[in-house]
C-alpha positions in Angstrom: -192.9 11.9 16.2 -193.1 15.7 15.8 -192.1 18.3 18.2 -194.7 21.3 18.4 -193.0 24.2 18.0 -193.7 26.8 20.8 -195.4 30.2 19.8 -193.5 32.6 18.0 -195.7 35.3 17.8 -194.1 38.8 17.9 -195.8 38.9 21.7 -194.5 35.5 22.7 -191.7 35.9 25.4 -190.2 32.7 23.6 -190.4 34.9 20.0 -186.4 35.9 18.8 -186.4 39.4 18.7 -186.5 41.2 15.4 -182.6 41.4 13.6 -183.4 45.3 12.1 -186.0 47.3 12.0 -187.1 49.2 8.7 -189.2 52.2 8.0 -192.5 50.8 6.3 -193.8 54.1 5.2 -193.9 58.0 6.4 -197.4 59.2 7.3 -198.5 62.3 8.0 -200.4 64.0 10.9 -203.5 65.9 10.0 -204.7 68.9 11.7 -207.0 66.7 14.1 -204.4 64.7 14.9 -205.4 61.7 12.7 -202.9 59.6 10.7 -203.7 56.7 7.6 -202.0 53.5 8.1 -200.9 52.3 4.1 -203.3 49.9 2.9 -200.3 47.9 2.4 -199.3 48.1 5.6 -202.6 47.1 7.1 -202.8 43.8 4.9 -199.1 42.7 5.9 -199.6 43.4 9.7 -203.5 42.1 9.1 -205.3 44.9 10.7 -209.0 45.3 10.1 -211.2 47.7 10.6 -212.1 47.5 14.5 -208.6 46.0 15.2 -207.1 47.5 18.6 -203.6 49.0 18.2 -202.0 49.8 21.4 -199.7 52.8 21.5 -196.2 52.3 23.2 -194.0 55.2 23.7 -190.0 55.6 25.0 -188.9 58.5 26.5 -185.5 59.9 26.5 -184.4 62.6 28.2 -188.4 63.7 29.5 -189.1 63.7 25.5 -191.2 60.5 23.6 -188.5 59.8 20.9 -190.0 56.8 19.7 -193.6 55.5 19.0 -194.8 52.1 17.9 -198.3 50.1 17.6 -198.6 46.9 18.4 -202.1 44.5 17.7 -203.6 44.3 21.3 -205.1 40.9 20.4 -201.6 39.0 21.5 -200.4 41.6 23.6 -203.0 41.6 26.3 -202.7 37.6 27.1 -198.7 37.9 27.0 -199.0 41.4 29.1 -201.5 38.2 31.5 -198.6 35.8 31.3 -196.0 38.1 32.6 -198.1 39.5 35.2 -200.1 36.6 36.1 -197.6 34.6 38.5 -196.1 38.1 40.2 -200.0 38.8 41.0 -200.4 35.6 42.6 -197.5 36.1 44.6 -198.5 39.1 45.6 -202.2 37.8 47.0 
């Protein structure tokens, strides 16, 4: 008999987390404000058109100095995980 493997998405709180990280590609901002994701970068992280990308900042010092996306589609039910017990202790 198998053991099921627990999730080990990138939003799962049981998920290792990454060893390195590594630039992917440099993009540019345009003078709206709009930026291209690769077209290789879209296949590899699967984003489609429509896809929801949430926008996570640090700060350091009262500056961002760091900006990532992450696909909303795993992030919101982890983001209800977390919270979800701390809520109901809270009611």
């Amino acid at each position: 008999m198998t053991k099921a493997k627990p999730d080990q998405s990138c939003f799962s709180s049981e998920a290792k987390p990454p060893s390195c990280c590594k630039v992917e590609s440099i993009v540019s901002v345009d003078e709206r404000g709009q930026m291209v994701l690769p077209k290789e970068i879209r296949e590899k992280a699967r984003i489609k058109p429509g896809d929801k990308l949430a926008v996570v900042s640090w700060e350091k010092d009262g500056e961002i100095c760091c900006i990532s996306l992450l696909k909303t589609e795993g992030f919101v039910e982890t983001i209800k995980e977390m919270l979800g017990p701390m809520i109901k202790e809270l009611t």
